[in-house]
TORBA-367674 format. One record per residue (C-alpha): x, y, z; residue number from 1; residue in three letters. Coordinates in steps of 0.1 Angstrom, whole numbers. Layout:
% residues N
+-------+-------+-------+------+--------+
|  east | north |    up | fimi | tidren |
+-------+-------+-------+------+--------+
|     X |     Y |     Z |  NUM |    ALA |
...
+-------+-------+-------+------+--------+
//
This chain:
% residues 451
+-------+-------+-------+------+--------+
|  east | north |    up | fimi | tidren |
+-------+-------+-------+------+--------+
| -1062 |   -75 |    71 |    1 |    UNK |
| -1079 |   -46 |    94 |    2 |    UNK |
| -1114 |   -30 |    89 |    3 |    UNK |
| -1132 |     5 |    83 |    4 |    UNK |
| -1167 |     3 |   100 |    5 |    UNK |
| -1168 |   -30 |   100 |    6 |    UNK |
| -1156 |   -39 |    66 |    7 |    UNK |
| -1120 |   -54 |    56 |    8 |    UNK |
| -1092 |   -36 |    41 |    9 |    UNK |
| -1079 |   -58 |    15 |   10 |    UNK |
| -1042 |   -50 |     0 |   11 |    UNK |
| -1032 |   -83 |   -12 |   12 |    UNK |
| -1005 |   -61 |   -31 |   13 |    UNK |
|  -985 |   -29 |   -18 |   14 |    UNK |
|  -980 |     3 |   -36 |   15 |    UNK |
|  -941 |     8 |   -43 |   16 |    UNK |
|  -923 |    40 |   -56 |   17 |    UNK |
|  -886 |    39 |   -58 |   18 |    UNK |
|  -857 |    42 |   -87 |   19 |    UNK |
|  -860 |     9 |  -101 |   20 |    UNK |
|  -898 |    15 |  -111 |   21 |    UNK |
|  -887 |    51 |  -116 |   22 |    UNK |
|  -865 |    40 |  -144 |   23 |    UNK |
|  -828 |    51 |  -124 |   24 |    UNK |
|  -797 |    35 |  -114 |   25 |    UNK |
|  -800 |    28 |   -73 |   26 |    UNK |
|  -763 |    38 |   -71 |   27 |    UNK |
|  -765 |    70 |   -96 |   28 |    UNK |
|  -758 |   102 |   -70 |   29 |    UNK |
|  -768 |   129 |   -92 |   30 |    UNK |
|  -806 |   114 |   -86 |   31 |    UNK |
|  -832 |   135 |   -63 |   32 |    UNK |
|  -852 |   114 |   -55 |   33 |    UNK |
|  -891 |   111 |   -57 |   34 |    UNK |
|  -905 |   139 |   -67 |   35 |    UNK |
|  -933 |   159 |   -44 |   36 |    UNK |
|  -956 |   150 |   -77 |   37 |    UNK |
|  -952 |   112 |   -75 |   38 |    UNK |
|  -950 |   109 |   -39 |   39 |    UNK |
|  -988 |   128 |   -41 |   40 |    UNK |
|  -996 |   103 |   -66 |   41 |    UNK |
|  -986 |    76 |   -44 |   42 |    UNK |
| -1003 |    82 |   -12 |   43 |    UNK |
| -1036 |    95 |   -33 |   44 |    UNK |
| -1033 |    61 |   -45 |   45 |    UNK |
| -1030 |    41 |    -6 |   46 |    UNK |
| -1061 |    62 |     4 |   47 |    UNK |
| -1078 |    52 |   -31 |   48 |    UNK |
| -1069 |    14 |   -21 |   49 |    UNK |
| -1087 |    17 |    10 |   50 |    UNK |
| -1120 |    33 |     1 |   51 |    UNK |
| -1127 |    13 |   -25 |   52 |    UNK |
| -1118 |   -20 |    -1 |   53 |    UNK |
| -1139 |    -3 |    28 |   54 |    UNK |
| -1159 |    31 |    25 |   55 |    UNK |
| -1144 |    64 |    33 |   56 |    UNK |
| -1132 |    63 |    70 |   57 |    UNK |
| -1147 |    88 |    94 |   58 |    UNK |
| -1117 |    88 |   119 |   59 |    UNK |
| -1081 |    88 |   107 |   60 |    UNK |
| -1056 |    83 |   130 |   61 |    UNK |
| -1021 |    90 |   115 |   62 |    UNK |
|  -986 |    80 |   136 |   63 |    UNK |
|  -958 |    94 |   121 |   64 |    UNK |
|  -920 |    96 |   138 |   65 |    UNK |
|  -912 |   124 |   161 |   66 |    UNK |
|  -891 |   155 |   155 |   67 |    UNK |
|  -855 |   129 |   159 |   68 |    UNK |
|  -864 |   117 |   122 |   69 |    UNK |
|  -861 |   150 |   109 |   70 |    UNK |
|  -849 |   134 |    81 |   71 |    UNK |
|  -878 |   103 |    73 |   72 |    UNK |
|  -893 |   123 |    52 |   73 |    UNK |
|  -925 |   114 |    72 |   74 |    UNK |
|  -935 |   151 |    80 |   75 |    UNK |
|  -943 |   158 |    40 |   76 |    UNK |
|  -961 |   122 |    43 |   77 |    UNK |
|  -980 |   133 |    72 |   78 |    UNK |
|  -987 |   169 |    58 |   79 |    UNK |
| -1001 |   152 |    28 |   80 |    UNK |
| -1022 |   131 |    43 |   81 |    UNK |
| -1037 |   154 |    62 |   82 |    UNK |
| -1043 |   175 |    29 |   83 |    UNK |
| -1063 |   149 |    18 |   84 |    UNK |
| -1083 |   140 |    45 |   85 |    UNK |
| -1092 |   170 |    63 |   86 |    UNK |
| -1125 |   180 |    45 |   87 |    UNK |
| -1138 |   142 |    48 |   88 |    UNK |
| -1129 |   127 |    84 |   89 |    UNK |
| -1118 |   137 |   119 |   90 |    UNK |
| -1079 |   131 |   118 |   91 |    UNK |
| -1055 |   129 |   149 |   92 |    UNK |
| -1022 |   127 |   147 |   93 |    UNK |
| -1001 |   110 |   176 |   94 |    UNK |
|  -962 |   111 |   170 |   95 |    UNK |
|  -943 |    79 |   180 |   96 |    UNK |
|  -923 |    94 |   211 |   97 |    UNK |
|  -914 |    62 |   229 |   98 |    UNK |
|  -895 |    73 |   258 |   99 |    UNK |
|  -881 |   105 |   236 |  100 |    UNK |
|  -894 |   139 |   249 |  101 |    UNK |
|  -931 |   154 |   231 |  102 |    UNK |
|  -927 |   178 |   203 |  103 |    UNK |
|  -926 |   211 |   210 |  104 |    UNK |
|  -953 |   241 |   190 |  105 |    UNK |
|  -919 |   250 |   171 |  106 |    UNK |
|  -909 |   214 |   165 |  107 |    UNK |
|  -939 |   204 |   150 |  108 |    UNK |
|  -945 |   234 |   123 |  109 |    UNK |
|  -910 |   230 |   113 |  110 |    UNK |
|  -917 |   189 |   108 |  111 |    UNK |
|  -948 |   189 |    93 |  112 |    UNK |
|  -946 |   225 |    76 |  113 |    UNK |
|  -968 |   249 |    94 |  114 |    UNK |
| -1001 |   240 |    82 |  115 |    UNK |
| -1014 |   209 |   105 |  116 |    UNK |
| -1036 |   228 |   139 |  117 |    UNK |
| -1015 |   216 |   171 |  118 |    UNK |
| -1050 |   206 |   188 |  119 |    UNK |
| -1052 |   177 |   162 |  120 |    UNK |
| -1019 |   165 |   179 |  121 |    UNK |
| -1014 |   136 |   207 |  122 |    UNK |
|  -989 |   134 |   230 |  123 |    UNK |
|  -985 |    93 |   236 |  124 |    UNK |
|  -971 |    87 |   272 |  125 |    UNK |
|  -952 |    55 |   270 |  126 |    UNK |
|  -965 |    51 |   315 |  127 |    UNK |
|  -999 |    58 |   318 |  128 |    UNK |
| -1011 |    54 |   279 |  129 |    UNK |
| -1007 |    20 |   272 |  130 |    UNK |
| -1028 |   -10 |   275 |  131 |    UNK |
| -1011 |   -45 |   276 |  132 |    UNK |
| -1026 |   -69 |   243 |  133 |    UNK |
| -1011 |   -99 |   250 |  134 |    UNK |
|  -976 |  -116 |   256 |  135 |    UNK |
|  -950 |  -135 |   232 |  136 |    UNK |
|  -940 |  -169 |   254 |  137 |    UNK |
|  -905 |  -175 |   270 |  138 |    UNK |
|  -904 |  -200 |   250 |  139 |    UNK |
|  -904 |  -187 |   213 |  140 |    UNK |
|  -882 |  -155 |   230 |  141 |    UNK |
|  -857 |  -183 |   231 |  142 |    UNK |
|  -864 |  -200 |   201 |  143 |    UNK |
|  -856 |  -167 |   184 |  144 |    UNK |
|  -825 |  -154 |   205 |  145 |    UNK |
|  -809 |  -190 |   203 |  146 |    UNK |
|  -820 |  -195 |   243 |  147 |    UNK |
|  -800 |  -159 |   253 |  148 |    UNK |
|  -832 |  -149 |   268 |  149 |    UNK |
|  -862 |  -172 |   280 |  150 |    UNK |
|  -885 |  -148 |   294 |  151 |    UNK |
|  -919 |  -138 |   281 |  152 |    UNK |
|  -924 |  -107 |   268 |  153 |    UNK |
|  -953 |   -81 |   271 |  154 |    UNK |
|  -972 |   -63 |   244 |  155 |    UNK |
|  -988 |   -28 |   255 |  156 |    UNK |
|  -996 |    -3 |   228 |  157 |    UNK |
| -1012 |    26 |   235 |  158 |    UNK |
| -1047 |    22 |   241 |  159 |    UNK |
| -1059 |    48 |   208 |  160 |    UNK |
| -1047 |    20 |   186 |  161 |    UNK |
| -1069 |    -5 |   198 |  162 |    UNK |
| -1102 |    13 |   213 |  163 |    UNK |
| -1122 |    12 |   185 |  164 |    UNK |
| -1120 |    46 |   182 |  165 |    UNK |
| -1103 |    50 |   143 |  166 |    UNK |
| -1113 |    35 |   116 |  167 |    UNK |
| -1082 |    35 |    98 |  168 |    UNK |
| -1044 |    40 |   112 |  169 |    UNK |
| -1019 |    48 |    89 |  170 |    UNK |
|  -983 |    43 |   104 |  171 |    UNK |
|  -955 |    63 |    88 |  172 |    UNK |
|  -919 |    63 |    90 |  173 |    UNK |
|  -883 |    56 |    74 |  174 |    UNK |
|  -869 |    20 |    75 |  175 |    UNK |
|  -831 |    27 |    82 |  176 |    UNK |
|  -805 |     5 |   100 |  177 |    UNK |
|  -811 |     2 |   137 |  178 |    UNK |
|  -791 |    -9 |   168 |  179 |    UNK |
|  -820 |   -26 |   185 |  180 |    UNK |
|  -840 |   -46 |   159 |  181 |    UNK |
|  -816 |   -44 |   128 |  182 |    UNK |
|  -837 |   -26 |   106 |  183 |    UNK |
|  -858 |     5 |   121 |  184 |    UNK |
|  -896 |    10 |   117 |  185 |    UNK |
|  -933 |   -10 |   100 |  186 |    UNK |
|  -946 |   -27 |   133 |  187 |    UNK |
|  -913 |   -10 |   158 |  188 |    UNK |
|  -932 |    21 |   153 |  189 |    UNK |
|  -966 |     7 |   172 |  190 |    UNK |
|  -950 |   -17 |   201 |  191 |    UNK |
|  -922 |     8 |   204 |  192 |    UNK |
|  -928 |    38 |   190 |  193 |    UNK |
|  -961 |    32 |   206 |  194 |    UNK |
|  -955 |    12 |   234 |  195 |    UNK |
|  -953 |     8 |   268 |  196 |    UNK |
|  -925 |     0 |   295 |  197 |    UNK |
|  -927 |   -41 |   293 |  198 |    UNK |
|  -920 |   -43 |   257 |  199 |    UNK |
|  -896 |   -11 |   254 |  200 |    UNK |
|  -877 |   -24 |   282 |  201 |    UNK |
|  -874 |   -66 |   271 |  202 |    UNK |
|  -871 |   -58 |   229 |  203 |    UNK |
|  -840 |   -33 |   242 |  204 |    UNK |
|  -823 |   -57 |   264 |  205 |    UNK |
|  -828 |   -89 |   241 |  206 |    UNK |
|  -813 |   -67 |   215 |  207 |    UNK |
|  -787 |   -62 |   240 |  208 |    UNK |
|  -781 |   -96 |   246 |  209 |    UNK |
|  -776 |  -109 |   213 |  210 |    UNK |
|  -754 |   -86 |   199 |  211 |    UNK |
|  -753 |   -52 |   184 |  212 |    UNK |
|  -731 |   -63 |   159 |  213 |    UNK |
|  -755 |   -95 |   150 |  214 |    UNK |
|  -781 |   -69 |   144 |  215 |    UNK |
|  -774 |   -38 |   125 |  216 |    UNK |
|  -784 |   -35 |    93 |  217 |    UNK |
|  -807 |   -75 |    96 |  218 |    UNK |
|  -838 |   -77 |    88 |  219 |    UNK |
|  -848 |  -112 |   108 |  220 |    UNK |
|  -831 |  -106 |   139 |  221 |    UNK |
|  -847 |  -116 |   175 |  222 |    UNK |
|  -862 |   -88 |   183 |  223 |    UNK |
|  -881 |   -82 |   151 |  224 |    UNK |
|  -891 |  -116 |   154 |  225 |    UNK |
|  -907 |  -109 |   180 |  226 |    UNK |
|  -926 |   -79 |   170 |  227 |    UNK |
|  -938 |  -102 |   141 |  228 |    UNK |
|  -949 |  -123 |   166 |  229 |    UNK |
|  -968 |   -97 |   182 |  230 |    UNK |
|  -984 |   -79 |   152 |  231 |    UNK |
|  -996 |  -117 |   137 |  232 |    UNK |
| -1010 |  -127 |   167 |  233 |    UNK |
| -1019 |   -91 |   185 |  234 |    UNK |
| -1033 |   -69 |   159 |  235 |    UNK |
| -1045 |   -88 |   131 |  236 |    UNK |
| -1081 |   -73 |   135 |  237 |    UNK |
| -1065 |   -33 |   136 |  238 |    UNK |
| -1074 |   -13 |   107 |  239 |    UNK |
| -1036 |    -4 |   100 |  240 |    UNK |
| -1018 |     2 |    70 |  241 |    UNK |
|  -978 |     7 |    70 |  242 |    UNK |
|  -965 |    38 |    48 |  243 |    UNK |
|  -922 |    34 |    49 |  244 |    UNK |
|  -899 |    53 |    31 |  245 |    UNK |
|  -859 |    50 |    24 |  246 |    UNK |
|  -843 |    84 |    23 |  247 |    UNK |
|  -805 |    97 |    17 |  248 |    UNK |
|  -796 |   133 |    29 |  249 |    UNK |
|  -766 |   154 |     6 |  250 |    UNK |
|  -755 |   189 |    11 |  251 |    UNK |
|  -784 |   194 |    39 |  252 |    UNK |
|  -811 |   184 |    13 |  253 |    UNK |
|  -832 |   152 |    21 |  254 |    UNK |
|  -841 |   132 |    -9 |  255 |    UNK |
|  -873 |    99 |    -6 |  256 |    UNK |
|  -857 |    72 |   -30 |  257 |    UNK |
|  -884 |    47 |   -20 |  258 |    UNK |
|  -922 |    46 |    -8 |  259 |    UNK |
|  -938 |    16 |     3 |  260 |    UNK |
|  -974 |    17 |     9 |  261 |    UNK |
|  -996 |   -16 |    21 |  262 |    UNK |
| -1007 |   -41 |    51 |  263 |    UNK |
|  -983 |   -66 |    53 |  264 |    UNK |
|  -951 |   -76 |    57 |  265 |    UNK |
|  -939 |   -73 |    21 |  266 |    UNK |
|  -937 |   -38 |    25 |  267 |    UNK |
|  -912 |   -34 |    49 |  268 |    UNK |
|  -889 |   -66 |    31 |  269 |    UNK |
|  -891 |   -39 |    -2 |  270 |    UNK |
|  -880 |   -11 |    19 |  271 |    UNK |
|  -855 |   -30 |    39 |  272 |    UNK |
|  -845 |   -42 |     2 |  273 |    UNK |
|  -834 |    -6 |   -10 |  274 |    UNK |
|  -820 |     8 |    25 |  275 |    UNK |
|  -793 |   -16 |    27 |  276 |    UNK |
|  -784 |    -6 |    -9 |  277 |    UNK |
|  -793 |    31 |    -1 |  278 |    UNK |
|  -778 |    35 |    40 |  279 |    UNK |
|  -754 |    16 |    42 |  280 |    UNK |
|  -720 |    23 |    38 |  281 |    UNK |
|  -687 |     3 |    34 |  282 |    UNK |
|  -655 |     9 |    41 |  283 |    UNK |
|  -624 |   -12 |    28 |  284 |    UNK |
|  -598 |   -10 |    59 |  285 |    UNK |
|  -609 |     1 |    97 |  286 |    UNK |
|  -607 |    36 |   104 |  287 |    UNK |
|  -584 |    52 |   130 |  288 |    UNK |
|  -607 |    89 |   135 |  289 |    UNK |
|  -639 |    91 |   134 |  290 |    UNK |
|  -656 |   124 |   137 |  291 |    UNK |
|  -693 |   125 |   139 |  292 |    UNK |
|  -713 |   159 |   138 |  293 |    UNK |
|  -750 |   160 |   159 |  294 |    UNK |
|  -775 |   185 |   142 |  295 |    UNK |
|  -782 |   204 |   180 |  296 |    UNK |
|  -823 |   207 |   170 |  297 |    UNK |
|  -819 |   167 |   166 |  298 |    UNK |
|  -798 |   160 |   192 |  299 |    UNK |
|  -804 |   170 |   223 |  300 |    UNK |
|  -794 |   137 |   246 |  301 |    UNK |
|  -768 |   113 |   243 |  302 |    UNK |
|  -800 |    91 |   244 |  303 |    UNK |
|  -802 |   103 |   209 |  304 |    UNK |
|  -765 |   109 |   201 |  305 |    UNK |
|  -751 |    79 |   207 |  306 |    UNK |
|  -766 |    70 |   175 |  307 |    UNK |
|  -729 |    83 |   165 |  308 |    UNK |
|  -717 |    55 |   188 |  309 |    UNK |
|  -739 |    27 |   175 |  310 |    UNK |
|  -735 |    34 |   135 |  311 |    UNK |
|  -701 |    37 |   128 |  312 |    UNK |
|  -687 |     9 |   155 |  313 |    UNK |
|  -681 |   -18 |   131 |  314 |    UNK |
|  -657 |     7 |   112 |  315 |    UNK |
|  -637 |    18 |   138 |  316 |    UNK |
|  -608 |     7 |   144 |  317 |    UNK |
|  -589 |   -11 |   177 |  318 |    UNK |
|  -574 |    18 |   194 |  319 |    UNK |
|  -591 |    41 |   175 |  320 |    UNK |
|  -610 |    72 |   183 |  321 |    UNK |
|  -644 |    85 |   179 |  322 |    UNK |
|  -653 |   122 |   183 |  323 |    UNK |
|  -689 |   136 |   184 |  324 |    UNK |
|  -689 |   171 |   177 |  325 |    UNK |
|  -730 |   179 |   196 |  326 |    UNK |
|  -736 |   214 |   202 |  327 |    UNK |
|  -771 |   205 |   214 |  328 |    UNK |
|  -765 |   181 |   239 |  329 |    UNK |
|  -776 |   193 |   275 |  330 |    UNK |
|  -786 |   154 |   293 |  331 |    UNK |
|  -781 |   123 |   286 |  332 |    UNK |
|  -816 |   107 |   289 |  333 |    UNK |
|  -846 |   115 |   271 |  334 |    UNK |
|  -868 |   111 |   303 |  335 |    UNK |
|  -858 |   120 |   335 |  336 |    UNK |
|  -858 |    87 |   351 |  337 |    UNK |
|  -836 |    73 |   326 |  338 |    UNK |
|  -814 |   101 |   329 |  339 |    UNK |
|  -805 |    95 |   368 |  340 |    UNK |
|  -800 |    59 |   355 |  341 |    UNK |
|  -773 |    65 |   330 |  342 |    UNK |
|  -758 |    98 |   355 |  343 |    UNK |
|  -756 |    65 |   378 |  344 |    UNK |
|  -743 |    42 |   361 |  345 |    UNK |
|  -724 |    50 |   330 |  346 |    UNK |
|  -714 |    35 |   297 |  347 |    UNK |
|  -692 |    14 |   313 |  348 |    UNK |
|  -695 |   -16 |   288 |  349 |    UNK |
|  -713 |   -52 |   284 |  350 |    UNK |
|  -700 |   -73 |   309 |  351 |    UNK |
|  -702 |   -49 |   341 |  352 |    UNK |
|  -739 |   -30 |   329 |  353 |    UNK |
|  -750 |   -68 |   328 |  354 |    UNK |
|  -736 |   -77 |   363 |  355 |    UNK |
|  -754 |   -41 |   376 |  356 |    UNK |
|  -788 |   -53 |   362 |  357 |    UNK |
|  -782 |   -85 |   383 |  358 |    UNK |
|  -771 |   -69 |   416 |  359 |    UNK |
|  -792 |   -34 |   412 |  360 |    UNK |
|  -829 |   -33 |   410 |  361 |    UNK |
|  -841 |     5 |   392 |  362 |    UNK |
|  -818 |    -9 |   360 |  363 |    UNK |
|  -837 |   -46 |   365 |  364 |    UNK |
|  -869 |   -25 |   364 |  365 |    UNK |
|  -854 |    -5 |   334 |  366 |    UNK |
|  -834 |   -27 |   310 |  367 |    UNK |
|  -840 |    -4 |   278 |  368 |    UNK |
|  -814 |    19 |   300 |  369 |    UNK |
|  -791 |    -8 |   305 |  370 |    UNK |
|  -796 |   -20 |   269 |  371 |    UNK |
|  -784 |    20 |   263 |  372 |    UNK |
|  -759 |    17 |   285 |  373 |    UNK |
|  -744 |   -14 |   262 |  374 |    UNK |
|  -745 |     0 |   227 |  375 |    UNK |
|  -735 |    34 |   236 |  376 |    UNK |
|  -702 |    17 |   250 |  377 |    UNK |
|  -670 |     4 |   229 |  378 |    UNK |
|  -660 |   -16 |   254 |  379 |    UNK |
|  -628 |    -5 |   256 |  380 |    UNK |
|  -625 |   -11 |   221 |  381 |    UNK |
|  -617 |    27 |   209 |  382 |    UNK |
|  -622 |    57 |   227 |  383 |    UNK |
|  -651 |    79 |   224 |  384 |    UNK |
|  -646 |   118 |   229 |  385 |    UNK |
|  -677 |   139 |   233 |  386 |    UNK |
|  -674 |   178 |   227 |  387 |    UNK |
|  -707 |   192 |   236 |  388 |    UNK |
|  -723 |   226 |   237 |  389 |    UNK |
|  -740 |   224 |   269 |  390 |    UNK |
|  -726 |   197 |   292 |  391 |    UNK |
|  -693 |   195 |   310 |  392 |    UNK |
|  -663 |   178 |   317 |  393 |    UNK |
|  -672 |   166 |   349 |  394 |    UNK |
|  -706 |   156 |   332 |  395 |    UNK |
|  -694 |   136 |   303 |  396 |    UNK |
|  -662 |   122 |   323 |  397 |    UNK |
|  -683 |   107 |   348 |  398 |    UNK |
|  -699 |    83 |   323 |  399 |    UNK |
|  -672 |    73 |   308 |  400 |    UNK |
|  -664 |    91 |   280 |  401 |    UNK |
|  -637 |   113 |   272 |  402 |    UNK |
|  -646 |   151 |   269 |  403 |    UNK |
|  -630 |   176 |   246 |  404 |    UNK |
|  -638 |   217 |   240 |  405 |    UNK |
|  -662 |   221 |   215 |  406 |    UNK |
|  -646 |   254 |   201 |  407 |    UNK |
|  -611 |   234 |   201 |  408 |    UNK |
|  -631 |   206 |   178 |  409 |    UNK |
|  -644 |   228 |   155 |  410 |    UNK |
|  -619 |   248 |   152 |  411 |    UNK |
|  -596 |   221 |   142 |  412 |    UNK |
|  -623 |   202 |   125 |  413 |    UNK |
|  -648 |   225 |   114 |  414 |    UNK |
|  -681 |   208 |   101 |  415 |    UNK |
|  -688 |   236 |    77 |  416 |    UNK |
|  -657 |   228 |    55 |  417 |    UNK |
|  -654 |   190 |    64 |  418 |    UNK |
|  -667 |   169 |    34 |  419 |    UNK |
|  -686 |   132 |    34 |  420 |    UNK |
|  -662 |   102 |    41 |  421 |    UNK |
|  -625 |   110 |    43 |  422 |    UNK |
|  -605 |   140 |    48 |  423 |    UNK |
|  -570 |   151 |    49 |  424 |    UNK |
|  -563 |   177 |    82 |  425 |    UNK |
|  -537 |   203 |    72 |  426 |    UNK |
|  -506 |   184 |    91 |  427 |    UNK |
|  -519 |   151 |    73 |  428 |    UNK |
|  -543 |   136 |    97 |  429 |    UNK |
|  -562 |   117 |    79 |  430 |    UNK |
|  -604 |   116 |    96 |  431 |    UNK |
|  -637 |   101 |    79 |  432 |    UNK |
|  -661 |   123 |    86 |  433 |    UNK |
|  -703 |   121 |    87 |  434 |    UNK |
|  -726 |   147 |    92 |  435 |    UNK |
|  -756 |   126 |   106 |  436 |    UNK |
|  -756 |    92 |   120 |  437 |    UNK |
|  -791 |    87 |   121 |  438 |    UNK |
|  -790 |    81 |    82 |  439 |    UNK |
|  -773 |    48 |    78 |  440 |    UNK |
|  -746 |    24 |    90 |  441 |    UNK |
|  -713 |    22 |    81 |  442 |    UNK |
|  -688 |    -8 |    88 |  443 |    UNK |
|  -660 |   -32 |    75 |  444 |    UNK |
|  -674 |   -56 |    53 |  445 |    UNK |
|  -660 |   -86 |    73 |  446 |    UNK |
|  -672 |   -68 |   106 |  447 |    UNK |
|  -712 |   -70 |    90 |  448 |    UNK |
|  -731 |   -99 |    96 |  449 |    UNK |
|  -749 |  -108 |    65 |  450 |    UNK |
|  -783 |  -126 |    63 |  451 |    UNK |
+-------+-------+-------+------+--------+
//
């Protein structure tokens, strides 16, 4: 429960669009999704909710993903909103960077489609921004992470979100498998998202330390535990309503199968509900080649790209091989710090990046690198061949991957002609192929941890 000049926001139920109450089969392929028309309907419907709970607001602020969830279907959301609130409040709209780099001009009209002014855009900087909230105590941290980690954890958010300053928030993103808190987005997108060092730096590493394979695709793992924590105990008095979507991309063409609209935490157990049916994908015997292509206005950073690295590891084989075809990737960390971090130290797998947080202090002082450092390492388990467009050898060799010709890739295994799942090569090389990462998980059913 939040407030709108001084008045509570009451949705004791959540507004929820998605092919069960649509009438269609969750596994039919041939459907499109939610239609611009009911989508409209829905989120006329979430402002409707809160008016009639509170009063028109007078200050909007809206936090949607940034320009790497091209694919959330958050800019239409955004757009919309901003449709329908521009004649009757001052809206801002603050993008939820983390440590990723700000949207560019360019960036932003293609996301949000052209129409939104850039002056009513924020640019959250996860240093100087944030304001610390509170703490979760070392000793629920090891309540939750089955005594892996016992220390306490900070809460910072960024200092907009808890001012005073809006009268309503509305945070908006896509609820998709993730490597650090097993299922991305609802509250992640304010303590992350919107967060500062403490908290994107212990959620990373606790992630970390309990297991990317104990996490992907989970709903009630440690580190969302603890942003539960946090958002019951932290942010109970913040005008904020969650809007989360579940999305499936096919031939280029992004298509919302669910939209979840409320307050509390039902929302995001309906959307993490339809995702795992939706983004996650099965496979019946480990696969020997992997090859993964990175959209280059999406990925830019292996920061980013490793997603190719995170999602399909609990399908790939012993001694098999993962190739990540990323014409846009020109560094490896998002920010510049973490950059010289991960130039320094490599992916150079769990056991030795933990014994180099112990003995080095810049990673102690920046564990969500070192927590990079982890997932985006098989530990010798397969190989892992980058081909990028703008890196080279010596680059991607020093951090421990292998490093192949981008021409020679694509020439051999050309994205263009290359469908979903598997292929046959010409000489009989048999390859499963994906064209983005960021849109689900895929693994061996005995290698996924169920609930």
């Amino acid at each position: 429960m939040g407030s709108i000049a001084g008045k509570p926001i009451v949705m004791d139920d959540i507004i929820v669009i998605d092919d069960a109450c649509r009438g269609k089969k969750r596994d039919c392929s041939t459907d499109k999704g939610i239609s611009d028309e009911e989508l409209e309907r829905a989120l006329e419907q979430s402002i409707e909710r809160c008016v009639k709970s509170a009063g028109y607001p007078q200050k909007v602020l809206l936090i949607p993903p940034d320009f790497t969830r091209m694919h959330s279907g958050a800019g239409r959301i955004t757009a919309a909103y901003y449709r329908m609130l521009r004649d009757r409040c001052r809206i801002d709209i603050m993008p939820a960077l983390g440590t990723h780099e700000p949207m560019t001009p360019a960036e932003i009209d293609e996301f949000f489609g052209g129409d939104i002014p850039h002056d009513a855009f924020i640019v959250h900087n996860w240093r100087k921004d944030v304001v610390r909230i509170g703490q979760v105590p070392a000793e629920y941290v090891a309540q939750v992470s089955d005594g892996l980690v016992s220390d306490p954890v900070d809460v910072e958010v960024n200092k907009r979100i808890v001012d005073g300053t809006y009268d309503l928030i509305i945070s908006i993103g896509q609820v998709v498998p993730h490597e650090v808190v097993g299922m991305a987005n609802y509250s992640k997108n304010i303590f992350v998202g919107c967060g500062g060092s403490g908290m994107i730096n212990q959620s990373h590493m606790l992630g970390a330390f309990y297991g990317i394979e104990r996490i992907m695709g989970r709903d009630h793992t440690p580190v969302r535990r603890v942003f539960d924590y946090a958002q019951e105990h932290f942010l109970c008095g913040i005008p904020l309503m969650y809007v989360l979507t579940v999305t499936t991309q096919e031939s280029g063409e992004v298509a919302i199968h669910g939209l979840f609209a409320g307050t509390g935490r039902r929302v995001f157990e309906e959307a993490v509900r339809l995702s795992r049916q939706k983004n996650i994908t099965f496979v019946d015997r480990p696969l020997k080649k992997v090859v993964v292509y990175l959209d280059e206005k999406e990925f830019r950073s292996t920061w980013l790209g490793n997603k190719a690295v995170y999602r399909t590891r609990m399908a790939i084989d012993d001694d098999g091989e993962l190739v990540v075809i990323a014409p846009g990737v020109r560094k490896f960390g998002e920010d510049d710090e973490n950059d010289r971090l991960i130039r320094k130290y490599g992916y150079v797998g769990r056991e030795k990046v933990l014994r180099l947080v112990r003995d080095n202090e810049d990673l102690r002082n920046n564990l969500s690198v070192a927590a990079h450092l982890i997932h985006g390492s098989s530990d010798g388990r397969f190989r892992i061949t980058y081909a990028p467009g703008r890196m080279t050898r010596q680059e991607i060799e020093s951090v421990g991957f292998m490093y192949a010709d981008i021409n020679e890739v694509t020439g051999r295994y050309d994205p263009v002609k290359l469908r979903e799942g598997f292929n046959t090569m010409p000489d009989g090389e048999e390859i499963y192929y994906i064209s983005n990462p960021a849109l689900g998980l895929w693994a061996c059913r005995d290698r996924f941890a169920q609930e």
